[in-house]
N, C-alpha and C positions, 0 to 999 in steps of 0.2 A: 840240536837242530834236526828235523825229520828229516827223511830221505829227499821228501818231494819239496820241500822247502830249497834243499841244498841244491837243487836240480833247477829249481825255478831260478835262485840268486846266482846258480851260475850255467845260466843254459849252454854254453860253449865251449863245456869243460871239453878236455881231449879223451874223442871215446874209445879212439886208440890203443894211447897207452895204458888205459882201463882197462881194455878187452885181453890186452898182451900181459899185463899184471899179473891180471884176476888167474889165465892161463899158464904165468908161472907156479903163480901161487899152487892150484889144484894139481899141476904137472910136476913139478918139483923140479923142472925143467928149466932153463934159461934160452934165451932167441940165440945164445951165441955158444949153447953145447956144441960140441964137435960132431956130434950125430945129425947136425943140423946143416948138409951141403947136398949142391949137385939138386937145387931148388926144392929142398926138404928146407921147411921154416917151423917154427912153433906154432905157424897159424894153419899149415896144411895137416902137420904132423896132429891135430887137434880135430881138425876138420874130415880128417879120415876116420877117426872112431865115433864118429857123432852116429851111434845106434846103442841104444842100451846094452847089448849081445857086446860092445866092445869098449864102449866109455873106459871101463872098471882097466882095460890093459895099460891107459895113458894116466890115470889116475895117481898119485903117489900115495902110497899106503899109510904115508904120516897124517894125511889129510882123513887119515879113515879111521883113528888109532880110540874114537871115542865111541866107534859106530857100533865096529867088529872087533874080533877076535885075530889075532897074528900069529901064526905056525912055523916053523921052519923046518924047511925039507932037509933032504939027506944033503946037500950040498949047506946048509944053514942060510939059504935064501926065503927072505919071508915071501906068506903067502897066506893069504886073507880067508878069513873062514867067517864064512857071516849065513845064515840062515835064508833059505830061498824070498819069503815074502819079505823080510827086511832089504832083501838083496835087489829085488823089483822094485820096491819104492825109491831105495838111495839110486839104482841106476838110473829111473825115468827122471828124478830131479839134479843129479849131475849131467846128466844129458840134455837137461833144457839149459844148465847153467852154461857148460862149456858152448851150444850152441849161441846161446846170448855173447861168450866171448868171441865165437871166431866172427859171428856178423859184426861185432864191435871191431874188429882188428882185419877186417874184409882189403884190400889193398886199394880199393876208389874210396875215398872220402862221403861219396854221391852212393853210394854199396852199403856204409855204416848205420847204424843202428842211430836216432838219434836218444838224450840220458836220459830223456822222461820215460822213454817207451824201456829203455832198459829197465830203470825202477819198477815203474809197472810189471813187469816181467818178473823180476827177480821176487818181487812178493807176491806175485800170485803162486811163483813155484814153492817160496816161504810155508804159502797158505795150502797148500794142495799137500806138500809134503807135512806137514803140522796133524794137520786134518787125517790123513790116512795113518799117521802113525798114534793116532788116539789124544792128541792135545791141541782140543776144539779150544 
């Protein structure tokens, strides 16, 4: 089934837990880490790196492992080595991605993103990042 099909048949899916998912999934992170108090949630913690210059700190490097290259420092902490224009493209398209999750995971209902406009979104970023990396 296409995206926009599965969007049509269930216009009311919950975009919530989509946006919270989608933000575990890229963060490697869960809503119930311990680093997560004192009104620090997955969806502000998310919400504060929304600029290219910062996406890549919230990112979890597993999600990068087909992209880039993995180094480890003197302490044997990995640390991502990826080439500066590769590096512009994957930041401006995880930075539209995760922006799409935190307006999907926004705390008013009446705030959220509604799932066609997310589809929409997520393949034009598909297509924009496809396009600039040579596969028209």
């Amino acid at each position: 089934m296409q995206s926009m099909e599965w969007v049509e048949r269930y216009p009311n899916a919950d975009v919530y837990s989509y946006g919270i998912m989608v933000l575990e999934m890229f963060s490697g992170r869960r809503p119930t880490d311990g680093v997560f108090m004192d009104g620090l949630s997955l969806h502000t913690f998310a919400k504060a790196a929304l600029s290219p210059d910062r996406v890549m700190q919230i990112v979890d490097p597993r999600v990068l492992l087909a992209t880039v290259n993995l180094e480890e420092d003197d302490d044997n902490n990995s640390k991502i080595q990826i080439d500066g224009e590769t590096e512009a493209k994957l930041c401006k398209a995880l930075t539209g991605i995760v922006n799409i999750d935190v307006m999907c995971s926004a705390d008013s209902p009446k705030d959220r993103m509604e799932m066609v406009q997310v589809v929409k979104e997520l393949e034009s970023i598909k297509n924009l990042y496809l396009t600039s990396a040579g596969f028209d």
